[in-house]
Biopython code that builds the backbone (N, CA, C, O; Angstrom):
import numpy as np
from Bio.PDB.StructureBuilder import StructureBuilder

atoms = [
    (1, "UNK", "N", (236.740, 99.606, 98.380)),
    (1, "UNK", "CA", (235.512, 100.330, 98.127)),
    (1, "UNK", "C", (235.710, 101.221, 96.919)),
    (1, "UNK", "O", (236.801, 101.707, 96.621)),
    (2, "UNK", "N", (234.684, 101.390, 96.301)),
    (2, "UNK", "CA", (234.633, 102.308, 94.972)),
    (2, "UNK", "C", (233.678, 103.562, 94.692)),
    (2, "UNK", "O", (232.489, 103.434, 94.982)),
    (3, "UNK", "N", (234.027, 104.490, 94.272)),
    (3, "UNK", "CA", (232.685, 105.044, 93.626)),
    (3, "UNK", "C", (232.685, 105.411, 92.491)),
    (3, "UNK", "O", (233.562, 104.744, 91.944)),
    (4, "UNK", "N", (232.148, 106.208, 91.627)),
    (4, "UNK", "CA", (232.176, 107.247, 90.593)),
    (4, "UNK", "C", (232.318, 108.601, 90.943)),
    (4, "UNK", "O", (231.793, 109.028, 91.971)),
    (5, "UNK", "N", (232.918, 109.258, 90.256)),
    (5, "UNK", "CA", (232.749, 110.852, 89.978)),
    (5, "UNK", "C", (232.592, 111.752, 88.755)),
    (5, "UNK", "O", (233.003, 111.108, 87.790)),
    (6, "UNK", "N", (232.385, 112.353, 88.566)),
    (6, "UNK", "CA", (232.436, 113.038, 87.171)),
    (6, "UNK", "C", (233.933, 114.167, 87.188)),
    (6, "UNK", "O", (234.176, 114.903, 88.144)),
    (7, "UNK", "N", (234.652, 114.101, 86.147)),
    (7, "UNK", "CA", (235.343, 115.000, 85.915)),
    (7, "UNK", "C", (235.880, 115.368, 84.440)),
    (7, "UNK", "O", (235.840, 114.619, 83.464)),
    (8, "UNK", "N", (236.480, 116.912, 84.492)),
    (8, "UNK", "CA", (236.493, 117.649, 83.304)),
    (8, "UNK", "C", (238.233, 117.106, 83.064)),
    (8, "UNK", "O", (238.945, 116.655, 83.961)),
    (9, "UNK", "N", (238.598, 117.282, 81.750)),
    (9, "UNK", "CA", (239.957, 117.551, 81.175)),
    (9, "UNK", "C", (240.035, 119.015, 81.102)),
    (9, "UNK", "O", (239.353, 119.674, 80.317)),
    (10, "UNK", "N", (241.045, 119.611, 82.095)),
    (10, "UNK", "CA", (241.345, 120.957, 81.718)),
    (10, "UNK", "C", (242.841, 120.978, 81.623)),
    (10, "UNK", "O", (243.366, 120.830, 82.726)),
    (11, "UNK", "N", (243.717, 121.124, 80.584)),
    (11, "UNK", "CA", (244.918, 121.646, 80.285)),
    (11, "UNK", "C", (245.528, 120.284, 80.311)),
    (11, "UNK", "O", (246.649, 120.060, 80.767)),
    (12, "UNK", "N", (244.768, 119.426, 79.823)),
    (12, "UNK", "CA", (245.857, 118.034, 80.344)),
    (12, "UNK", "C", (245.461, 117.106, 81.677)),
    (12, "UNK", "O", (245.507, 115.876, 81.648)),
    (13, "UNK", "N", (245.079, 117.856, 82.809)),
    (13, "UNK", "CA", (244.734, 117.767, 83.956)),
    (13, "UNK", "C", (243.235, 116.865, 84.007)),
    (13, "UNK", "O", (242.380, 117.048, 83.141)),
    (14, "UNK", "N", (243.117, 116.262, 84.696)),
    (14, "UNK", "CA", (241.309, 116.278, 85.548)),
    (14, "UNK", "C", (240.916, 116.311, 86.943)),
    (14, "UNK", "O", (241.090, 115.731, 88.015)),
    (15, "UNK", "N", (240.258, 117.342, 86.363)),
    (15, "UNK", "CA", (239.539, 118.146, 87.806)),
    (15, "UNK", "C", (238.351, 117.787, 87.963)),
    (15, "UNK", "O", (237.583, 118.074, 87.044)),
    (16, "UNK", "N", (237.755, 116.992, 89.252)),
    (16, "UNK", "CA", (236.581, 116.599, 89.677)),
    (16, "UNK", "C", (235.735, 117.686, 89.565)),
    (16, "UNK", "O", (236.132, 118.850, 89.626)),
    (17, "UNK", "N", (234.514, 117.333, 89.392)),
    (17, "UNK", "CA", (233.082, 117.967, 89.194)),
    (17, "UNK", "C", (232.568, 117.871, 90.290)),
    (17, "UNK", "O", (231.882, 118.825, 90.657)),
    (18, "UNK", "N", (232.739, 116.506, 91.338)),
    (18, "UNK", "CA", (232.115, 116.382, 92.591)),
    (18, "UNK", "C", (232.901, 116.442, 93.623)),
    (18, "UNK", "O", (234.103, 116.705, 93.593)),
    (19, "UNK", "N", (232.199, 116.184, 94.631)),
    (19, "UNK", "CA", (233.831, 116.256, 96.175)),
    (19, "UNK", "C", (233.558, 115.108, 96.124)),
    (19, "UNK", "O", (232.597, 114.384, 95.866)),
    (20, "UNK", "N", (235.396, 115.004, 96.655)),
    (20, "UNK", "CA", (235.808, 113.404, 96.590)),
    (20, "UNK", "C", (236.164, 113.917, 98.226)),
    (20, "UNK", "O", (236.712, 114.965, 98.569)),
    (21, "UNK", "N", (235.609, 112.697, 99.162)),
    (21, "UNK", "CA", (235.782, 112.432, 100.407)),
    (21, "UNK", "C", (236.692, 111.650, 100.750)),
    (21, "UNK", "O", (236.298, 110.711, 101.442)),
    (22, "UNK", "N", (237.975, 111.686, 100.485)),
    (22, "UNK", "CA", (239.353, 110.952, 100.535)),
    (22, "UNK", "C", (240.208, 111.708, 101.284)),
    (22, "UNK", "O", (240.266, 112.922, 101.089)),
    (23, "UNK", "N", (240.931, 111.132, 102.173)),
    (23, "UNK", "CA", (241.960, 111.960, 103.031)),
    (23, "UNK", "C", (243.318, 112.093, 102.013)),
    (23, "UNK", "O", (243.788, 111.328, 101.171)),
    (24, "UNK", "N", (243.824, 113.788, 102.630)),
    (24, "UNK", "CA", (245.094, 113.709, 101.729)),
    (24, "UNK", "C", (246.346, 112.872, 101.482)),
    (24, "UNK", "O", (246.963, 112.261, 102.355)),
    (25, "UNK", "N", (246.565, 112.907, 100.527)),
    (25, "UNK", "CA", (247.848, 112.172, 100.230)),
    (25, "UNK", "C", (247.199, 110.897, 99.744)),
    (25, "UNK", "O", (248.149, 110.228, 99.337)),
    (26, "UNK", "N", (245.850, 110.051, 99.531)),
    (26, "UNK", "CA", (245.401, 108.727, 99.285)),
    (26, "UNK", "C", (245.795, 108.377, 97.976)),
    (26, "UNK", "O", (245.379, 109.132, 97.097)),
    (27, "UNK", "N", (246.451, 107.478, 97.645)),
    (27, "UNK", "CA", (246.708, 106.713, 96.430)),
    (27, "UNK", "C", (245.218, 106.361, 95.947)),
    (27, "UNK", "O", (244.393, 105.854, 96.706)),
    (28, "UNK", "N", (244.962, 106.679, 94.621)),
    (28, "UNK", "CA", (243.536, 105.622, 94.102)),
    (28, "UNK", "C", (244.640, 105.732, 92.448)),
    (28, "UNK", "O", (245.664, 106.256, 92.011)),
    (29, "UNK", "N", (243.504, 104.814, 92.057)),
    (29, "UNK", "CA", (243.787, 104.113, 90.634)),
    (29, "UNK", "C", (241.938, 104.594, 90.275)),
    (29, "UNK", "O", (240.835, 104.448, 90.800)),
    (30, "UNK", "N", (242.713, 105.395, 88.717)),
    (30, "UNK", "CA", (241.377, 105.921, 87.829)),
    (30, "UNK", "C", (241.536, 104.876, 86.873)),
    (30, "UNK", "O", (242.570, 104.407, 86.399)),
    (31, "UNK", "N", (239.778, 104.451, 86.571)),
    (31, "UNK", "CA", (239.892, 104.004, 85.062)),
    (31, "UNK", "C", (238.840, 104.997, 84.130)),
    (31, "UNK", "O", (237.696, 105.394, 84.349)),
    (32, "UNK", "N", (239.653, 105.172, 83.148)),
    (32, "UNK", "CA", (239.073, 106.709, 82.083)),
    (32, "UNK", "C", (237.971, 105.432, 81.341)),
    (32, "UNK", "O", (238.269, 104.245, 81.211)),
    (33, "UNK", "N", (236.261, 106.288, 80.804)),
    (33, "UNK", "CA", (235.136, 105.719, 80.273)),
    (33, "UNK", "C", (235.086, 106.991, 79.692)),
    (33, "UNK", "O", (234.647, 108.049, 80.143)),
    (34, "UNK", "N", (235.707, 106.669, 78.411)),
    (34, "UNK", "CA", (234.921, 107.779, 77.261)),
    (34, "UNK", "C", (233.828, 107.781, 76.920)),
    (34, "UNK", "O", (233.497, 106.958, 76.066)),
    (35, "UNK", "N", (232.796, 108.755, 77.485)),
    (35, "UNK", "CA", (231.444, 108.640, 77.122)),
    (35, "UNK", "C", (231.069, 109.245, 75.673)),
    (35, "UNK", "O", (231.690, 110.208, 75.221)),
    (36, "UNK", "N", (230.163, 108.709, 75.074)),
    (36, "UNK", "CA", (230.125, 109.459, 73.968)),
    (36, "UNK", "C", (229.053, 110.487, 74.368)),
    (36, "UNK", "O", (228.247, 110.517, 75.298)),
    (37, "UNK", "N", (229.379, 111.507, 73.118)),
    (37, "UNK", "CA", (228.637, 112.927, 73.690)),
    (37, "UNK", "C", (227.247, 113.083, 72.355)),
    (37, "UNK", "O", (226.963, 112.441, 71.343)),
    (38, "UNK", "N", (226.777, 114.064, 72.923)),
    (38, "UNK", "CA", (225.417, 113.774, 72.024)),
    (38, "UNK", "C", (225.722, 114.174, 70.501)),
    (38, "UNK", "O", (224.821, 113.889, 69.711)),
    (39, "UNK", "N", (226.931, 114.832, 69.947)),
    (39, "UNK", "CA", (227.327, 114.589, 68.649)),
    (39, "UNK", "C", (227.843, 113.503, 67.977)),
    (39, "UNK", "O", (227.694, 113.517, 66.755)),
    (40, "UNK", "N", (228.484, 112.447, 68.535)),
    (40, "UNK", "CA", (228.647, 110.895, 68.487)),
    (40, "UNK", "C", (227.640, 109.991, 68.098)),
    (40, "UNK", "O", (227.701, 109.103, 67.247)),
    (41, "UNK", "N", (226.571, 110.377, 68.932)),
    (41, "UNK", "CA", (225.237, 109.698, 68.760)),
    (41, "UNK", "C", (224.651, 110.058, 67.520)),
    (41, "UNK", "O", (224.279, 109.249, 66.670)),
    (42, "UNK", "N", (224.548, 111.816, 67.401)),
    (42, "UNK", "CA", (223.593, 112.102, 66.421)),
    (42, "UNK", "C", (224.333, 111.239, 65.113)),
    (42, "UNK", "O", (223.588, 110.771, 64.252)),
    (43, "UNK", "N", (225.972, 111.032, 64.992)),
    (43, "UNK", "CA", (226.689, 110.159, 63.808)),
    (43, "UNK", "C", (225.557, 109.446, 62.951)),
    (43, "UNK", "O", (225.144, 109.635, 61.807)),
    (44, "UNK", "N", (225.241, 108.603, 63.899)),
    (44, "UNK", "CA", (224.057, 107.525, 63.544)),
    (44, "UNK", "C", (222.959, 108.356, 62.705)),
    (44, "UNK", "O", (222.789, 108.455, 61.489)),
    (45, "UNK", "N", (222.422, 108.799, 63.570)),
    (45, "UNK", "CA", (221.075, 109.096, 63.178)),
    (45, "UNK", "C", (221.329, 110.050, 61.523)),
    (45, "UNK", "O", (220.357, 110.499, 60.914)),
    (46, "UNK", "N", (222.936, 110.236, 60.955)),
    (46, "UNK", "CA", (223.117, 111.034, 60.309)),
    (46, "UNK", "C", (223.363, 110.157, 58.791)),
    (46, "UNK", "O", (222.995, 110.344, 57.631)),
    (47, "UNK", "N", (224.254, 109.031, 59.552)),
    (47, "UNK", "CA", (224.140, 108.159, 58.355)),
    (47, "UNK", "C", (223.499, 107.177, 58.223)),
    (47, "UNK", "O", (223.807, 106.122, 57.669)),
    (48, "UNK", "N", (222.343, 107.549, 58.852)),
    (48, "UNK", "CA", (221.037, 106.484, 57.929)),
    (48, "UNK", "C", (220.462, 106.999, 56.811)),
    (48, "UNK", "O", (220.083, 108.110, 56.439)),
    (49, "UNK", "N", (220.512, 105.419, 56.187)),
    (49, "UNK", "CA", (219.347, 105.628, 54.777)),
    (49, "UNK", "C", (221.024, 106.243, 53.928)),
    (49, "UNK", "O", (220.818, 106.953, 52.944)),
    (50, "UNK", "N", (222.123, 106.061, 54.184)),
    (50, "UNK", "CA", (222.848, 106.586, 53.565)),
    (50, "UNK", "C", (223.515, 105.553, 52.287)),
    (50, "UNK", "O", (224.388, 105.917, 51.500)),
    (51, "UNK", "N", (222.943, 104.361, 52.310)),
    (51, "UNK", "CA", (223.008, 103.941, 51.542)),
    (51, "UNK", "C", (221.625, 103.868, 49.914)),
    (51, "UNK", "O", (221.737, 103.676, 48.703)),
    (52, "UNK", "N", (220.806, 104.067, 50.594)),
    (52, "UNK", "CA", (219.162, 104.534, 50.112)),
    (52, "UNK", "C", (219.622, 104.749, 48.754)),
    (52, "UNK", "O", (220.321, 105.698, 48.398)),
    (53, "UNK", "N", (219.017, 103.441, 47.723)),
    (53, "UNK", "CA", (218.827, 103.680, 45.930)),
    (53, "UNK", "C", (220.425, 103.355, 45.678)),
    (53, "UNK", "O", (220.565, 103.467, 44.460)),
    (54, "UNK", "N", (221.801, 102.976, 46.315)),
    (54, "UNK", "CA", (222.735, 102.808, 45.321)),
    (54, "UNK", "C", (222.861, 101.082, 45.925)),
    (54, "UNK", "O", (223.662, 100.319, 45.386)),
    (55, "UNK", "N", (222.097, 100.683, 46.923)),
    (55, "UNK", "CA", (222.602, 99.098, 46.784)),
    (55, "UNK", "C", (220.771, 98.430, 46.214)),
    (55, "UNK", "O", (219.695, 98.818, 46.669)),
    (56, "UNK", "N", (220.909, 97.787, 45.555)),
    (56, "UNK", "CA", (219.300, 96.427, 45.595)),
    (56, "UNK", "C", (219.581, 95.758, 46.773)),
    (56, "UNK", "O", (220.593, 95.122, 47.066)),
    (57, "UNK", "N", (218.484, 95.987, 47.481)),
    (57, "UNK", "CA", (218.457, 95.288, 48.799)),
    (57, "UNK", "C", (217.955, 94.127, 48.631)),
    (57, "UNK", "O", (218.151, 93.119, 49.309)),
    (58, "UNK", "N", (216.996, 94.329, 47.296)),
    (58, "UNK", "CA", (216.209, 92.601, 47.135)),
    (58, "UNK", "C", (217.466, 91.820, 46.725)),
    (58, "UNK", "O", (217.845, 90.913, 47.466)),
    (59, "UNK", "N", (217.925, 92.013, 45.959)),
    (59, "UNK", "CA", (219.168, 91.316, 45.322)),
    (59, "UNK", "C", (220.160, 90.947, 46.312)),
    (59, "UNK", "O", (220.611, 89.802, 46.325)),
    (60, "UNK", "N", (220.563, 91.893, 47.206)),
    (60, "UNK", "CA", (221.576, 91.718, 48.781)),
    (60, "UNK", "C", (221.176, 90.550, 49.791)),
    (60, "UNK", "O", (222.020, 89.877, 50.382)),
    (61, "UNK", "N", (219.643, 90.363, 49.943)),
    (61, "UNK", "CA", (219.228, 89.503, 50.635)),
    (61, "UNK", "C", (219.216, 88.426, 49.630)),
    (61, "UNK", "O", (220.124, 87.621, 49.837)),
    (62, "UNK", "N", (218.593, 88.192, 48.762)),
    (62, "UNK", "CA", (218.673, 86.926, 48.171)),
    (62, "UNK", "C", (220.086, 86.090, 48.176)),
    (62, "UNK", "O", (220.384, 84.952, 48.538)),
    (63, "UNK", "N", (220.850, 87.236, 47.579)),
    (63, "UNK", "CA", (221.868, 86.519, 47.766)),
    (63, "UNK", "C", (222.769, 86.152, 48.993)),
    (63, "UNK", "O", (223.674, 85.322, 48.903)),
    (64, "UNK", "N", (222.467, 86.822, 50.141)),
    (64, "UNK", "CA", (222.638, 86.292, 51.660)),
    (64, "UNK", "C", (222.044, 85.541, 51.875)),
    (64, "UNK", "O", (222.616, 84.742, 52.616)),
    (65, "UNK", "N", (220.720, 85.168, 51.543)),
    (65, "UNK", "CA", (220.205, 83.361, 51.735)),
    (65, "UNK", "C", (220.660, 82.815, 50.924)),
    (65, "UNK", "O", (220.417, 81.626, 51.131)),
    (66, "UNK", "N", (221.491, 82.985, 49.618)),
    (66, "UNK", "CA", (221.580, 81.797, 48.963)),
    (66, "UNK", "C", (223.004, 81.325, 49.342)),
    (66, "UNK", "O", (223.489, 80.229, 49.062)),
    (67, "UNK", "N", (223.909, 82.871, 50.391)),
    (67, "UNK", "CA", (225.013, 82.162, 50.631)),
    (67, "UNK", "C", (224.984, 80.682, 51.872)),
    (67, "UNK", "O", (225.623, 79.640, 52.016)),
    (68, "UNK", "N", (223.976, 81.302, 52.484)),
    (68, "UNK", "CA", (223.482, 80.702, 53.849)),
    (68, "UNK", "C", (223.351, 78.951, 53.481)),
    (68, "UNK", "O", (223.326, 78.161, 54.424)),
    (69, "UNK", "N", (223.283, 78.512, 52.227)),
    (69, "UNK", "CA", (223.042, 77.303, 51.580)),
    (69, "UNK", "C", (224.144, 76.155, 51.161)),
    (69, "UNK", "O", (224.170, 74.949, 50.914)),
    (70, "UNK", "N", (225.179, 77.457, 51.245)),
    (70, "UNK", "CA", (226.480, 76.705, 50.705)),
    (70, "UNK", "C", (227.275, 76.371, 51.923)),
    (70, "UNK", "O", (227.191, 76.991, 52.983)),
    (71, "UNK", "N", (228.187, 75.171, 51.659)),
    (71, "UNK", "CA", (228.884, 74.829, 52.778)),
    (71, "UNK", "C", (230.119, 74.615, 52.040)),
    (71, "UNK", "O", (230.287, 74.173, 50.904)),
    (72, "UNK", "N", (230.864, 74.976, 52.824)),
    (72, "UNK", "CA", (232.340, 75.044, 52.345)),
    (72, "UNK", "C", (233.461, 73.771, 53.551)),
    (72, "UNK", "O", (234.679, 73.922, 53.656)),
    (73, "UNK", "N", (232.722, 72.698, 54.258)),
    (73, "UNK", "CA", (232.746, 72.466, 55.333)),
    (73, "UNK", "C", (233.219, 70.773, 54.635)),
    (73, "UNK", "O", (232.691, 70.331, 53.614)),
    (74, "UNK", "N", (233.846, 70.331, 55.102)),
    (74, "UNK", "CA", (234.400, 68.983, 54.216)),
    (74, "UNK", "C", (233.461, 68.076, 55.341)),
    (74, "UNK", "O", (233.168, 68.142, 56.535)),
    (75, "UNK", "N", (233.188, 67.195, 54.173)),
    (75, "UNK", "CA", (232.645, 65.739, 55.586)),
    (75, "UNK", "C", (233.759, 64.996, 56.266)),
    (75, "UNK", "O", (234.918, 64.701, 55.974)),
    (76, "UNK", "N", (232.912, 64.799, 57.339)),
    (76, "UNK", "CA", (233.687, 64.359, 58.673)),
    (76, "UNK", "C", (233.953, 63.118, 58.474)),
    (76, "UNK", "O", (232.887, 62.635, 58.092)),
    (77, "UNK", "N", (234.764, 62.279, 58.504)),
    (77, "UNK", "CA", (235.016, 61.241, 58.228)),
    (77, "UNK", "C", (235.147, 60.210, 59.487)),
    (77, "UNK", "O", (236.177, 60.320, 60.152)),
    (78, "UNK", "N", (234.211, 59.231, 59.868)),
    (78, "UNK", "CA", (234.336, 58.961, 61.017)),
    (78, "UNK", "C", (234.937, 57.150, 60.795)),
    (78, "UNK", "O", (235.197, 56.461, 61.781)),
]
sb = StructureBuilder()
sb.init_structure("model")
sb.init_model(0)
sb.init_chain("A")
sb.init_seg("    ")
for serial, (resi, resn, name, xyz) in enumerate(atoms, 1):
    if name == "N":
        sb.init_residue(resn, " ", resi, " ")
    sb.init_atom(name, np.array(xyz, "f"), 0.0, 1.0, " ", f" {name:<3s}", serial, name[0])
structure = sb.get_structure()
C-alpha cells in the first residue's frame, strides 16, 4: 500500500508536513519528486520573445521546409 505526504528539508533532514499513520520502527522506501516552485515556472514566462528581432523567423521556417525535402536516406535495394 502507498500514499503521499508532503515534507520540508530542514538541516539535511525531512520532516513530514502531514501525520504519517505507520507504527514505530516501519521500514518504508521514499521516492524524492522535485516539484518545481513558482519561480521555475515564472523561468518561462521570462524568456519569452527572448529571441524577438535577432533571428528571421520567415527565413528559419523556410528553410525548415526546405530541409524537410531533402533525404539523405540511400535507396533500398531490393
Amino acid at each position: 500500500m502507498g500514499t503521499t505526504i508532503r515534507m520540508r528539508v530542514t538541516r539535511g533532514s525531512l520532516k513530514p508536513l502531514d501525520k504519517i499513520s505507520l507504527p514505530e520502527g516501519r521500514e518504508v522506501t521514499v521516492t524524492i519528486l522535485d516539484v518545481p516552485s513558482v519561480h521555475d515556472l515564472d523561468a518561462f514566462d521570462r524568456a519569452a520573445g527572448g529571441w524577438k528581432g535577432s533571428v528571421d523567423t520567415k527565413k528559419l521556417l523556410k528553410n525548415i521546409y526546405a530541409d524537410r525535402l531533402v533525404s539523405t536516406r540511400a535507396k533500398p535495394r531490393l
